[in-house]
C-alpha positions as CSV (number, residue, x, y, z in Angstrom):
1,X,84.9,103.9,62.1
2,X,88.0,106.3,62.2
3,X,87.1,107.7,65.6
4,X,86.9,104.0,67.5
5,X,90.4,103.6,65.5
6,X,91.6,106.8,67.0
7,X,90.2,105.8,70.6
8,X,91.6,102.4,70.3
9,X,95.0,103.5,69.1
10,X,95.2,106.4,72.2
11,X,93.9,103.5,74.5
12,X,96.8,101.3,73.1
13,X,99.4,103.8,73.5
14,X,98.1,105.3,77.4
15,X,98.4,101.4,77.5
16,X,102.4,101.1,76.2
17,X,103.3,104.2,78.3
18,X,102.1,102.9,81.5
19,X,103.9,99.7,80.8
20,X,106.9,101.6,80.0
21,X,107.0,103.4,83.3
22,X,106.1,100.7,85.2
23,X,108.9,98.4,83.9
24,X,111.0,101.6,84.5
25,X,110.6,101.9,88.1
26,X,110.7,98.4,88.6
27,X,114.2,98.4,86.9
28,X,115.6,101.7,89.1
29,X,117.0,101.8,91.8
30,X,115.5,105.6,92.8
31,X,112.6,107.6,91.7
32,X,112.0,110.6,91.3
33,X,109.0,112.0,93.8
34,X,108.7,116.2,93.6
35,X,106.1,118.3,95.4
36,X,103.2,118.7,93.3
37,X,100.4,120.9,93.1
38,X,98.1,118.4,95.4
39,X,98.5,117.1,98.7
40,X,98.0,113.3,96.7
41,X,100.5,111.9,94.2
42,X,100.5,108.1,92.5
43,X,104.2,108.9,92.2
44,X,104.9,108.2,95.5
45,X,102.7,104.9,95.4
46,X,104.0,103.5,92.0
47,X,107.5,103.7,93.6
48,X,107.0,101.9,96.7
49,X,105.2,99.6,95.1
50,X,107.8,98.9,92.2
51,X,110.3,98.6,95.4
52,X,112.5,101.5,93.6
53,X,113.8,104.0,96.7
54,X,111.7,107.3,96.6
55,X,113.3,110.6,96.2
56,X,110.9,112.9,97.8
57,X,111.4,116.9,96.8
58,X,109.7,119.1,99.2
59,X,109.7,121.4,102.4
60,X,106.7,120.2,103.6
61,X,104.9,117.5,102.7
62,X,102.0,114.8,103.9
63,X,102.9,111.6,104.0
64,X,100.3,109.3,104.3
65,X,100.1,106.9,107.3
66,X,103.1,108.9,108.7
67,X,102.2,108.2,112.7
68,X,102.6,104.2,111.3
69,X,105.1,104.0,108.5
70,X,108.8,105.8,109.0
71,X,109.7,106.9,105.3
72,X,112.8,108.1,106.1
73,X,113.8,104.2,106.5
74,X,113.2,104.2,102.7
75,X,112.9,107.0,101.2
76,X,115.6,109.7,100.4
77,X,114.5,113.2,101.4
78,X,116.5,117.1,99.3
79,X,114.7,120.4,100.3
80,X,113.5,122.6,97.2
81,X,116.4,124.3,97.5
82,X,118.6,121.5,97.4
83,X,116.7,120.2,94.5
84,X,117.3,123.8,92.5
85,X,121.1,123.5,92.7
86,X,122.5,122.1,89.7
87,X,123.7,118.8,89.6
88,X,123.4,118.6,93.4
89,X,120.8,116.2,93.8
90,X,122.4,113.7,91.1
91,X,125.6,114.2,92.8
92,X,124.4,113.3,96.4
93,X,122.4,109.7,94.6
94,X,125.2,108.8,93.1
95,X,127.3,109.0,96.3
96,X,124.6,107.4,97.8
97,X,126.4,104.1,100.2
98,X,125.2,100.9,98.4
99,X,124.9,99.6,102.2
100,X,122.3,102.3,102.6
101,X,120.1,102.2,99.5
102,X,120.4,98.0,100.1
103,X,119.0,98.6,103.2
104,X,116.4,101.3,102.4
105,X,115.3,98.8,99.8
106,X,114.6,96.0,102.2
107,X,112.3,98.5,104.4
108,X,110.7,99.6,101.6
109,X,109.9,95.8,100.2
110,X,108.4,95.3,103.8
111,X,106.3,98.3,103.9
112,X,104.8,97.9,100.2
113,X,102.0,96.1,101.0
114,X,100.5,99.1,102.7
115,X,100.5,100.7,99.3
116,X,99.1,97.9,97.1
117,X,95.0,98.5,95.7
């Protein structure tokens, strides 16, 4: 009995914390995307699809379908570098033309169906 609780109240939370990030991305306007330690991430994907502009940290990454899909019309690219300077980043987003992100945004609601599973 207590370990289906404890199951059930894990599952319910996992549950609440997805919800939470997903209502979070869907309510941003950028989102955080930094190398990780595989050449895959569901950050990217969660972004796109929650139409919130992705903030990619890297030097060299693999983008998937990058011979079809141009990310740099929606996506906002710092070197590691860039991204190790403080307040530089959060600097450079907040400077960020509202022209720019509004366009950005519209590419990236007409590329989001490639994302979708």
């Amino acid at each position: 009995m207590f370990s289906e609780l404890c199951i059930f109240s894990i599952s319910s939370f996992l549950s609440l914390l997805l919800h939470q990030s997903s209502q979070g991305m869907h309510s941003s306007k950028f989102c955080l995307n930094p190398v990780g330690d595989t050449p895959s991430s569901c950050r990217l994907f969660d972004a796109i699809v929650s139409h919130c502009v992705p903030v990619i940290v890297s030097d060299k990454i693999e983008l998937p379908y990058k011979d079809e899909i141009n990310y740099k019309e929606f996506s906002v690219f710092f070197s590691v570098n860039e991204a190790l300077v403080p307040g530089y980043m959060v600097t450079k987003l907040r400077e960020f033309p509202k022209e720019r992100w509004l366009y950005m945004w519209r590419r990236l609601k007409n590329v989001s169906h490639h994302f979708e599973f």
